[in-house]
Structures are given as C-alpha cells and as structure tokens.
C-alpha positions as CSV (number, residue, x, y, z in Angstrom):
1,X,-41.4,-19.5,-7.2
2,X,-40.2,-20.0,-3.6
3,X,-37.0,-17.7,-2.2
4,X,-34.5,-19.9,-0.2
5,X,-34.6,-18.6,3.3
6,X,-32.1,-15.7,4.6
7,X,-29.1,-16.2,5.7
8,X,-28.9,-16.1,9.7
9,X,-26.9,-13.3,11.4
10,X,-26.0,-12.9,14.8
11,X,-27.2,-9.9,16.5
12,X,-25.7,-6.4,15.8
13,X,-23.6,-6.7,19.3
14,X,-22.6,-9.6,18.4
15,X,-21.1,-8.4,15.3
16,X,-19.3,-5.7,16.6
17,X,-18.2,-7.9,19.6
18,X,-16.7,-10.4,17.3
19,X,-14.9,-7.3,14.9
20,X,-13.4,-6.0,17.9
21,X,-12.0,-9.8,19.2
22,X,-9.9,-10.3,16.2
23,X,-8.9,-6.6,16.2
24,X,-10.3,-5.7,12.7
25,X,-11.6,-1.7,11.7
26,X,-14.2,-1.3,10.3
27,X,-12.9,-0.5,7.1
28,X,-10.9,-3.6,7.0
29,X,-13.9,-5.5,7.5
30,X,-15.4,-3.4,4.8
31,X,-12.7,-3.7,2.6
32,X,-12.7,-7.9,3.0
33,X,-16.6,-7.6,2.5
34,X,-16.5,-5.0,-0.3
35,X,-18.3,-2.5,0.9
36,X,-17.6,0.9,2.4
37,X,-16.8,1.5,6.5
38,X,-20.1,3.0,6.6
39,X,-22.4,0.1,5.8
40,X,-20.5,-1.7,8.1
41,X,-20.9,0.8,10.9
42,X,-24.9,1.0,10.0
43,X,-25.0,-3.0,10.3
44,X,-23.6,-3.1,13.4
45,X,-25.7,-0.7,15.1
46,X,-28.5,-2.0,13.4
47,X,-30.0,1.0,11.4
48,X,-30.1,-1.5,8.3
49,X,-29.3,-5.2,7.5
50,X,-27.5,-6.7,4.5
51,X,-29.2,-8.6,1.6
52,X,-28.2,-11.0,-0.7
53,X,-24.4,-11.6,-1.8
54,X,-23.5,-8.9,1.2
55,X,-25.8,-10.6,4.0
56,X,-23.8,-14.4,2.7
57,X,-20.5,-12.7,2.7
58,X,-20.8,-10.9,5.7
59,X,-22.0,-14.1,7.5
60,X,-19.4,-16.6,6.5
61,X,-16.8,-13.9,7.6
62,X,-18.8,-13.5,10.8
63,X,-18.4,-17.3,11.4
64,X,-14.8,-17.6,10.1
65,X,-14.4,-14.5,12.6
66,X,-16.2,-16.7,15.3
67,X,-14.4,-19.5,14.7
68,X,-10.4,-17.7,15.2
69,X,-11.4,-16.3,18.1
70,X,-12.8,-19.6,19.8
71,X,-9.1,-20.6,18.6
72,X,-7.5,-17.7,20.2
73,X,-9.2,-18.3,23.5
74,X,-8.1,-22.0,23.2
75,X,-4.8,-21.2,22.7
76,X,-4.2,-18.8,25.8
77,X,-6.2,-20.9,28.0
78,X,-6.1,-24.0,27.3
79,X,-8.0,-25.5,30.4
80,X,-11.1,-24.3,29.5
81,X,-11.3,-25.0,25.6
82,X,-13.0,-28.7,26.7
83,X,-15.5,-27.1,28.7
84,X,-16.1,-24.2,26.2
85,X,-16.3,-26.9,23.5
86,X,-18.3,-29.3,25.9
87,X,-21.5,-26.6,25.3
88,X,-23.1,-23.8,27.2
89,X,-24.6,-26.8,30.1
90,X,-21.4,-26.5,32.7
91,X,-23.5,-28.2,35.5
92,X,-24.1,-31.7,33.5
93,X,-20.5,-33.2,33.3
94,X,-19.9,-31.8,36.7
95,X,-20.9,-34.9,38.5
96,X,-18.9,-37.1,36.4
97,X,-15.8,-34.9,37.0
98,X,-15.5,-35.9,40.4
99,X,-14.3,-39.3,40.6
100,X,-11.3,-38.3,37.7
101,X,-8.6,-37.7,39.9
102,X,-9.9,-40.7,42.4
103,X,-10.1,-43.2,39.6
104,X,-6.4,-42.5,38.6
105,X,-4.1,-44.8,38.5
106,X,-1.4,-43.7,40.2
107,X,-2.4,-43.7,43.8
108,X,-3.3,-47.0,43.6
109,X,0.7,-47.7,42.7
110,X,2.0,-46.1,45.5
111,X,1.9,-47.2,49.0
112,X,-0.6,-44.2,49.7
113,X,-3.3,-46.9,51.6
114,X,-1.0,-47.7,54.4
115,X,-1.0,-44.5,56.1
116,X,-4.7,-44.7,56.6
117,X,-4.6,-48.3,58.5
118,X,-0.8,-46.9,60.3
119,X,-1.1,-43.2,61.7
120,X,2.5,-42.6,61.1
121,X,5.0,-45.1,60.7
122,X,7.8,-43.4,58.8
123,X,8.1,-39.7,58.1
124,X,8.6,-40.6,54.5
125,X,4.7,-40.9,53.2
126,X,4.1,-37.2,54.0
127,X,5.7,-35.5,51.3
128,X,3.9,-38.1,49.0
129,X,0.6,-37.0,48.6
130,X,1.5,-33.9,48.3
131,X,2.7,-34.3,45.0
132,X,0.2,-36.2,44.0
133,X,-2.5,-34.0,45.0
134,X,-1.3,-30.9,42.8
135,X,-3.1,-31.9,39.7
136,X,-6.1,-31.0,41.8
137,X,-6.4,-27.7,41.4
138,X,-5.0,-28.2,37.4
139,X,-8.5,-30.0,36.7
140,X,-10.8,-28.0,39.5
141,X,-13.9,-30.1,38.4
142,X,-15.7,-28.6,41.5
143,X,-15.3,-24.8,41.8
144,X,-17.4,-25.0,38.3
145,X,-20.4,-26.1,39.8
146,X,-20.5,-23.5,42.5
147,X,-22.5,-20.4,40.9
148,X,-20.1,-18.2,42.9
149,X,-17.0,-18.9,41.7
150,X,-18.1,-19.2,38.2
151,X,-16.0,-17.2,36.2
152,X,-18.2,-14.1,33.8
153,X,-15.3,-14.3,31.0
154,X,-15.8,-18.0,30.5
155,X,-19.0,-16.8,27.8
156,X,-17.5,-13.5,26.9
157,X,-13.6,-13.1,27.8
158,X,-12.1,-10.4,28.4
159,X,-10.3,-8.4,25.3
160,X,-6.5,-8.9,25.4
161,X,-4.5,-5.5,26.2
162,X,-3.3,-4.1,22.7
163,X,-0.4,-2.2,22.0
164,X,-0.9,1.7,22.1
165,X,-1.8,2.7,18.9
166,X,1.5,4.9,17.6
167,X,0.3,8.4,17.1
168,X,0.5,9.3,13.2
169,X,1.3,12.9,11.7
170,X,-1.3,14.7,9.7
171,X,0.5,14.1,6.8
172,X,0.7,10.4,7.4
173,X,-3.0,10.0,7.8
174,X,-3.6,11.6,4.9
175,X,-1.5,9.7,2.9
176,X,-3.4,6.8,4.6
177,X,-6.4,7.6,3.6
178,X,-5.2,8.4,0.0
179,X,-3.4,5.3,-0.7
180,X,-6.7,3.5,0.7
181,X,-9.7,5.9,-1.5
182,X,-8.1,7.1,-4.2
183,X,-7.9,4.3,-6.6
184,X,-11.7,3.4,-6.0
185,X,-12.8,6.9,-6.5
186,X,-11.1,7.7,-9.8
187,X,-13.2,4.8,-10.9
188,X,-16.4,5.7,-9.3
189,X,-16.1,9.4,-10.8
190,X,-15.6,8.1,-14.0
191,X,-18.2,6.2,-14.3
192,X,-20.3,9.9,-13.3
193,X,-18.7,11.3,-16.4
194,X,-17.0,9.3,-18.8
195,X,-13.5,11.3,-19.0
196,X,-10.7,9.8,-17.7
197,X,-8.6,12.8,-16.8
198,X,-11.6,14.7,-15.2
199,X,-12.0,11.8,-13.0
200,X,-8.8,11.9,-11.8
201,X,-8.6,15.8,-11.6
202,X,-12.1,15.5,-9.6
203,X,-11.0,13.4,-6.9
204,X,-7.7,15.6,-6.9
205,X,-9.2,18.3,-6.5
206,X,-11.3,16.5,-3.1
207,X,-8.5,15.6,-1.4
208,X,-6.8,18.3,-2.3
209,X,-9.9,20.3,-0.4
210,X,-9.8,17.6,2.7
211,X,-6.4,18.4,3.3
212,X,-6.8,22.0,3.7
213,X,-9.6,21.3,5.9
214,X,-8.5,18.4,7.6
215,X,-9.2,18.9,11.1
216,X,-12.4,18.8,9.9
217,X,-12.4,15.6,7.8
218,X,-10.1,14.2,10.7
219,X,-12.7,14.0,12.7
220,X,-15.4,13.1,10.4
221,X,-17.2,9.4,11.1
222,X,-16.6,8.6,7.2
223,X,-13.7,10.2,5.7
224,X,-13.8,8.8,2.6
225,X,-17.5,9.5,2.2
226,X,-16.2,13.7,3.0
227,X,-14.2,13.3,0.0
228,X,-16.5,11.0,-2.2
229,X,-18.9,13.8,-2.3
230,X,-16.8,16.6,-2.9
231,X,-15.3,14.6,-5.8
232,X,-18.4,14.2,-6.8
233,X,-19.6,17.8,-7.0
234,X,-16.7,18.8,-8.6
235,X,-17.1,16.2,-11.3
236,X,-20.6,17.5,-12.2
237,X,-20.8,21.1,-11.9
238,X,-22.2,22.7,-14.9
239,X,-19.0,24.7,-15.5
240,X,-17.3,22.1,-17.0
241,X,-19.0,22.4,-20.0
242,X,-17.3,26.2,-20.9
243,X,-13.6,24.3,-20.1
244,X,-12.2,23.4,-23.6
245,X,-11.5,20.1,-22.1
246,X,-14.9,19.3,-21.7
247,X,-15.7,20.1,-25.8
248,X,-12.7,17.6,-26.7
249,X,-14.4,14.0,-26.8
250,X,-12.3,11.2,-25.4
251,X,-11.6,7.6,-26.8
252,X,-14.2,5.3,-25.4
253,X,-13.7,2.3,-24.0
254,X,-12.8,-0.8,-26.5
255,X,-15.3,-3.4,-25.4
256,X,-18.6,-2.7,-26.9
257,X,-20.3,-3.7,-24.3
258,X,-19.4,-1.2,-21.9
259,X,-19.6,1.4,-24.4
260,X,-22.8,0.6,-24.4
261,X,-23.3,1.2,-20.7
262,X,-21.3,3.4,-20.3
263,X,-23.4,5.9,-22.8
264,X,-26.6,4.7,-20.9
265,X,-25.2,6.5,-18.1
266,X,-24.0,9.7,-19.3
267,X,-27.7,10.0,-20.8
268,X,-29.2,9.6,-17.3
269,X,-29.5,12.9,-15.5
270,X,-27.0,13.6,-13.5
271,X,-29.0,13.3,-10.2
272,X,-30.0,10.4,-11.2
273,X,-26.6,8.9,-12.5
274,X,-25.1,9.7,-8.9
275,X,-28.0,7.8,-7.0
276,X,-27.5,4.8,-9.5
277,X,-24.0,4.9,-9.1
278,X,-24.2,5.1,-5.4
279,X,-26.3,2.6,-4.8
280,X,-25.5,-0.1,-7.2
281,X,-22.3,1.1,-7.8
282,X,-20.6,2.0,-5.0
283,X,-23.2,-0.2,-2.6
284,X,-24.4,2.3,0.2
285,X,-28.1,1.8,1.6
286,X,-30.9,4.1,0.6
287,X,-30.7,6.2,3.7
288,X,-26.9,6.7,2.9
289,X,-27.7,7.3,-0.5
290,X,-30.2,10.1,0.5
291,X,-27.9,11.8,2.8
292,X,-24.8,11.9,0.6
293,X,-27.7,13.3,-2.4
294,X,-29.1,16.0,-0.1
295,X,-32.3,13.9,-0.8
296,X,-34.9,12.6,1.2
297,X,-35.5,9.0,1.3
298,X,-38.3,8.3,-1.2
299,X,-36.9,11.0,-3.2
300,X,-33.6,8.8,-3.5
301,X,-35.9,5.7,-4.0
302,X,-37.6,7.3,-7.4
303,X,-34.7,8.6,-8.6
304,X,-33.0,5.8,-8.7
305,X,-36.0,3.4,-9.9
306,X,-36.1,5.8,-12.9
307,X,-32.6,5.3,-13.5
308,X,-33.0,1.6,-13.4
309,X,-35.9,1.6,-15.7
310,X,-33.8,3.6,-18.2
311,X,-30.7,1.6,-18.2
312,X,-33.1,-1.7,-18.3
313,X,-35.0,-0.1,-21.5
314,X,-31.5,0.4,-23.2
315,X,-30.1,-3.0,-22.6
316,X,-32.2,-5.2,-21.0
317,X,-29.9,-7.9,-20.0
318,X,-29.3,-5.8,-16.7
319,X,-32.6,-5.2,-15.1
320,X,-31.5,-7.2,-12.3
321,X,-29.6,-5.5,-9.8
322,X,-27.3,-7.6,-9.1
323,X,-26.0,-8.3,-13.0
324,X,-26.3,-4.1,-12.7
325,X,-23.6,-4.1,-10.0
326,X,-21.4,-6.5,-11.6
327,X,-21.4,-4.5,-14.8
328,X,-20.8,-1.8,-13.4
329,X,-18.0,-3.2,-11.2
330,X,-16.8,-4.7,-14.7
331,X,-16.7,-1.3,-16.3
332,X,-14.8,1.0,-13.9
333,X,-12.2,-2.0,-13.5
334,X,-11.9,-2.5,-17.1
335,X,-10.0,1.5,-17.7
336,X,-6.9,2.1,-16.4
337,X,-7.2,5.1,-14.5
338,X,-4.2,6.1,-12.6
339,X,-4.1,8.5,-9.5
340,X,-1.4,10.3,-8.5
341,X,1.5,10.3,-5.3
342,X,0.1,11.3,-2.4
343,X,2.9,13.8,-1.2
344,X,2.4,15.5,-4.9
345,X,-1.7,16.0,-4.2
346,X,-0.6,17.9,-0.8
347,X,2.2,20.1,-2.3
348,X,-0.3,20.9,-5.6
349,X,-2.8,21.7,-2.6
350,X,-0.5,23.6,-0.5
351,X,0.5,25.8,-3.5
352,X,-2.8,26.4,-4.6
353,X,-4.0,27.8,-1.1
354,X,-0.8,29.9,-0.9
355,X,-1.9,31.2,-4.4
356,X,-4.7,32.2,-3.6
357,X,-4.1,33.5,-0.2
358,X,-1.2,35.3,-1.9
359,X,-4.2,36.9,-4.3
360,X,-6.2,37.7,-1.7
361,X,-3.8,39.8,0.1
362,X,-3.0,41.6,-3.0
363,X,-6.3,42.4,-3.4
364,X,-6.9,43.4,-0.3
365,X,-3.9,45.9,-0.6
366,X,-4.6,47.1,-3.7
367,X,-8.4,47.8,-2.7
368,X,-6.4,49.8,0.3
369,X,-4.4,51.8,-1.9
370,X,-7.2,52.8,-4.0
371,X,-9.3,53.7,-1.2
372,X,-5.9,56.2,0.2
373,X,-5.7,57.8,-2.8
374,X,-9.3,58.8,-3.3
375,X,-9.3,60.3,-0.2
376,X,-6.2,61.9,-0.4
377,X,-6.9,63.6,-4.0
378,X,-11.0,64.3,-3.4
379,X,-11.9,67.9,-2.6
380,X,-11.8,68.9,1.2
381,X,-14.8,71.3,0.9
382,X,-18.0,72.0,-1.2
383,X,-18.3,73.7,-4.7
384,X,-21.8,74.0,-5.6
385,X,-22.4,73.6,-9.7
386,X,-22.7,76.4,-11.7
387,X,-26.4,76.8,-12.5
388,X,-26.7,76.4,-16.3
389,X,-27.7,79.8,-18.5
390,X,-31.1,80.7,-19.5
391,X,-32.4,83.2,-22.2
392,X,-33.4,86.9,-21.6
393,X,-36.6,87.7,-23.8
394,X,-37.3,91.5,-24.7
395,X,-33.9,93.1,-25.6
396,X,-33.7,93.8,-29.2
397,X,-30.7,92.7,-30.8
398,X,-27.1,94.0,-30.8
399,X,-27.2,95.9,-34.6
400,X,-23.4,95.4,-36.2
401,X,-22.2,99.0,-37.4
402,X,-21.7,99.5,-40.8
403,X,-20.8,101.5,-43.5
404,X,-21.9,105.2,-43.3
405,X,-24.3,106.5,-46.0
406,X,-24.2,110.4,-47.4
407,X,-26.4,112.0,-45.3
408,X,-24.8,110.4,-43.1
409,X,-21.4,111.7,-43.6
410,X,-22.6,115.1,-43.9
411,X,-24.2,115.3,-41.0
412,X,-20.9,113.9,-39.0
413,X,-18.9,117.1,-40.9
414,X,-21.5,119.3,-39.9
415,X,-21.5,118.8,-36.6
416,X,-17.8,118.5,-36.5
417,X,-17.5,122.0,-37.8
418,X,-20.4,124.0,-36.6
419,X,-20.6,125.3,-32.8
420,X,-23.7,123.9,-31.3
421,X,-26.0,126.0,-28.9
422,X,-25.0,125.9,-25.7
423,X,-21.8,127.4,-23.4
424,X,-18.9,127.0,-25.1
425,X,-16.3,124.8,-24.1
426,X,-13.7,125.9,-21.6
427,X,-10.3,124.9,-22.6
428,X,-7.1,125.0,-20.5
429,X,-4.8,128.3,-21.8
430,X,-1.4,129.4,-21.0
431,X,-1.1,132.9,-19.4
C-alpha cells in the first residue's frame, strides 16, 4: 500500500511572513485552521510540522493567503503586477521593452520628424515632445535592468503601516479571552469527566484564578493554555469525589454511541484520559502535550498509546486516529454546555478573593487577640510545684481514746484525791 505524497509547505519564514501580510494573529489563523495559537506558533518557528488533514488545511490557507496578498500588492501598485506576474527572470523581457514607447503610434502622427531635418522653424514643436515623452518614466523598461536601481521590495514589499492597536482595559482583555476559550473548554473538560455542571464550574473556577492573577496570564505566550490546565486540574482533583455532587449520577448523553465513548473515557485513568484528550482531542503535538502533563516526552507518548489501545479494545471502529478525533469532536459538540457572562465570572471572582481575604484578616486578628490575652493573664514569675507526699515508716499508730475501764476509774479518783509525794503546791492566798 503506497501513501500519496505530502503536501508541500513553504518554509516556516515563509509562513509567518505571509500571516503577518494579511494581518492575521495567530489565533485567528488557528481558529480558521482549528487548532490552538500554540501549534501555530510551533509551526512557524519550526519545532514541529503538521500531518494530515492539518498539514492540507494549513496549506491551501497558506496559498489562499499567498494569493490575496499578490492581490493586495497589485492593487496598490499596479505598475509592477505584470512584471511580478511575468516571473522571478526581470532581465529577459527587458530587451523587448525598449522599442515600446518607439514603436508607438503616436509620434508617427504628429509632425515630430521635421524638427530633426529643420533646427527650429517655429517655436511651436517644443512643447510637443514634451508631452509625449512623459509616459516614459510611467513604463521605465530600463532602470529594471540596472542591478542598482532594482528595487529590494519588488520580491518581499514592504508591510503597509497599520493603525495603532487601541490599548484595551484589563477587564476588556479578559472578556476577550473569555468570549474566545470558554465555550471550547467547557466541552473539553467535559469530556475529562462526564458532568456537565463540573465542567462548567471547572473552567469557572480557571478563569476565575486567571483573573486574579492576570498580570501573570497577561503576559503568558498562551493564555488560553494557562487556563486550560488549571481547568483541568480542578476538574480532576481527587476531592471531588467527597462533594455530594460528585455521588449524584448525571443523565447521559441520548445517542448511544457516545455513551459508549464517553464511558470508555471515564474508565481510562485520569492521566491518561487528559493525554488522549489533549492530543486527539484538543490537537496539541506531543511535546505540548508533555509539557501541559508535567510529562516527559515518551512518557506522554505511552500514556497515550495505552489510552488508544483501550478505547480501540472497547469499540474498535475508532482505532484510527483520525475517526478518534472526529468522535470525539462529535461528542463534546453533541451536549449543550452553556458558560456563563463574562462580567459575572469576574464579580463571582472578585468576591471570592475579598472573602477570603476578609477571612484571612480575621484570622489573623483573632490569632492576635488570643496571643494578648495569654500574655496578659499568664503568671509574671515562677511557682515551683508542690512536691507530692510520701509515707513515714516507724511511728506507731495514732490509738483513738476510748471508754475508761474500772481500774481505770479508780485509779483517776485516787489520784484526784490523794496528795502525791513531792512539795506541795503553792497557791495564790489573800492576806
């Protein structure tokens, strides 16, 4: 089996050269192609080259490119659209230039002959060939032969002087770049998870994150691909399984067929359902689709080989790649997934960031306050503990009195009534 032969690009100067003479972005050229800015950008400096159905549609828009602005420089000059259309050989149809403005015929019809054979004979034939001599320098057959006076813009002219681009507001821009990546995102992201509203939530929830860091994403080479993979981690973290959203199942979608496919990918891993959906999906080269994974390149390669082979063993109808992309094309077209205003994802945004900064500061105070009072109530000098009690061995123990017996009593009265030996007492007397 032979393969038809590839079709023929110009180089990737060219390419750029012939974006920026028609004054296209490169994400309208992406958009007319139907793929994303930065496969355009990585054609055009020549990291990768397109293949198949992209490589034909980029070159006939290359040509029809080619084409309006060999128009455009016919229009504004129209003196030189013969000899740009005569071929890139100026010096052959030089020679034959020469005798055009001696073979015309209207010298001949004027008495222009007679001043050669009379000096002077009126004053009147001196104004004629003046006249008749300006067409000259319209045609200027000969300065085009002389190398020096060949002009460099004849093969590459110079771009015409655009307007000033008008300066747009933050909030502009980003309503720009809503307007233009929303709608295609909602449908990517669902095709990562299979729920409609966490789609649309997800890629919310990105630009929603772009916008409060949008110098940043400003700046960035692919904007869209900033918020693509934001979205994208959002849609599958693994907390979205403990949200009761996540453990209510959704309708699927009505056609069998891309219930079918759909349920192939949500059984892919998720690593692997991103690469698929990246590459065939959304169309990005293998390099891109490395990057935007936090892959390396072969890593990419196998997982998304894996994910092929698993879809193919489930319905094998779309082990070709290029029935893959369609299908999946088909399938995130097929929902209606709607995305919201653009001015409401920046005030949701706004108020969510003044929410939390709002909790932050309360925290902050309240970890403040705590911290005051601790050190206003703790103790300002040292009490050591009391040492705990221990046990004295050797001392009898502490006998309760009680009751007194007989000999006990009479002992008591005896001594009670009896003097004992000894001095008696001295007791205080009146005199």
């Amino acid at each position: 089996m032979t393969r038809r032969p590839a079709t023929p690009l110009p180089p990737p100067k060219e390419r750029r050269h012939l974006r920026e003479t028609t004054a296209l972005t490169q994400a309208q050229l992406a958009e007319r192609v139907g793929v994303a800015p930065g496969t355009v950008r990585a054609w055009e400096s020549g990291r990768t080259t397109p293949r198949g159905r992209k490589r034909e549609a980029y070159a006939k828009l290359l040509k029809t490119l080619a084409e309006e602005a060999a128009a455009g420089r016919a229009a504004r000059d129209p003196a030189s659209g013969p000899r740009n259309a005569a071929g890139a050989n100026r010096t052959g149809p030089e020679p034959e230039a020469h005798p055009e403005p001696e073979a015309h015929p209207e010298p001949e019809a004027h008495p222009q002959p007679a001043p050669h054979l009379q000096p002077a004979p009126h004053p009147e034939p001196d104004p004629r060939p003046e006249p008749e001599a300006r067409p000259e320098p319209e045609a200027r057959p000969e300065p085009e032969g002389h190398p020096q006076t060949l002009p460099e813009p004849a093969s590459e002219p110079l771009p015409e002087p655009r307007p000033a681009p008008v300066a747009l507001t933050p909030a502009q821009a980003f309503d720009a770049l809503y307007e233009f990546g929303a709608p295609a995102l909602v449908r990517q992201t669902y095709l990562l998870t299979g729920r409609r509203e966490q789609a649309r939530e997800s890629v919310e929830r990105a630009f929603q994150t772009a916008w409060e860091h949008w110098p940043e994403v400003a700046r960035d080479r692919d904007p869209v691909g900033w918020v693509r993979a934001a979205a994208y981690e959002y849609a599958l973290s693994p907390w979205q399984r403990l949200r009761p959203r996540h453990r209510r199942p959704e309708p699927p979608p009505a056609d069998p067929g891309d219930r079918t496919l759909l349920n192939a990918l949500l059984r892919l891993p998720p690593r692997h359902r991103r690469t698929l959906v990246l590459y065939d999906g959304v169309g990005l080269d293998l390099p891109e689709t490395a990057a935007e994974t936090e892959a390396s390149t072969p890593a990419a390669a196998h997982r998304l080989l894996h994910a092929r082979e698993a879809v193919a063993d489930r319905l094998p109808a779309l082990a070709d790649p290029q029935v893959l992309h369609r299908r999946l094309a088909e399938l995130a077209s097929n929902e209606r997934l709607g995305a919201a205003r653009p001015p409401s994802v920046r005030r949701d945004g706004e108020r969510r960031a003044r929410f939390r900064t709002r909790a932050a500061i309360a925290f902050t105070v309240a970890l403040i306050g705590t911290t005051a009072l601790t050190l206003r109530t703790a103790p300002t000098h040292y009490e050591p503990p009391v040492s705990p009690g221990q046990a004295v061995r050797g001392v009898p123990p502490r006998v309760a009195q009680g009751s007194l017996s007989d000999e006990e009593q009479e002992l008591r009265r005896k001594l009670r009534d009896q003097w004992q030996g000894g001095p008696e007492r001295l007791r205080p007397g009146l005199e």
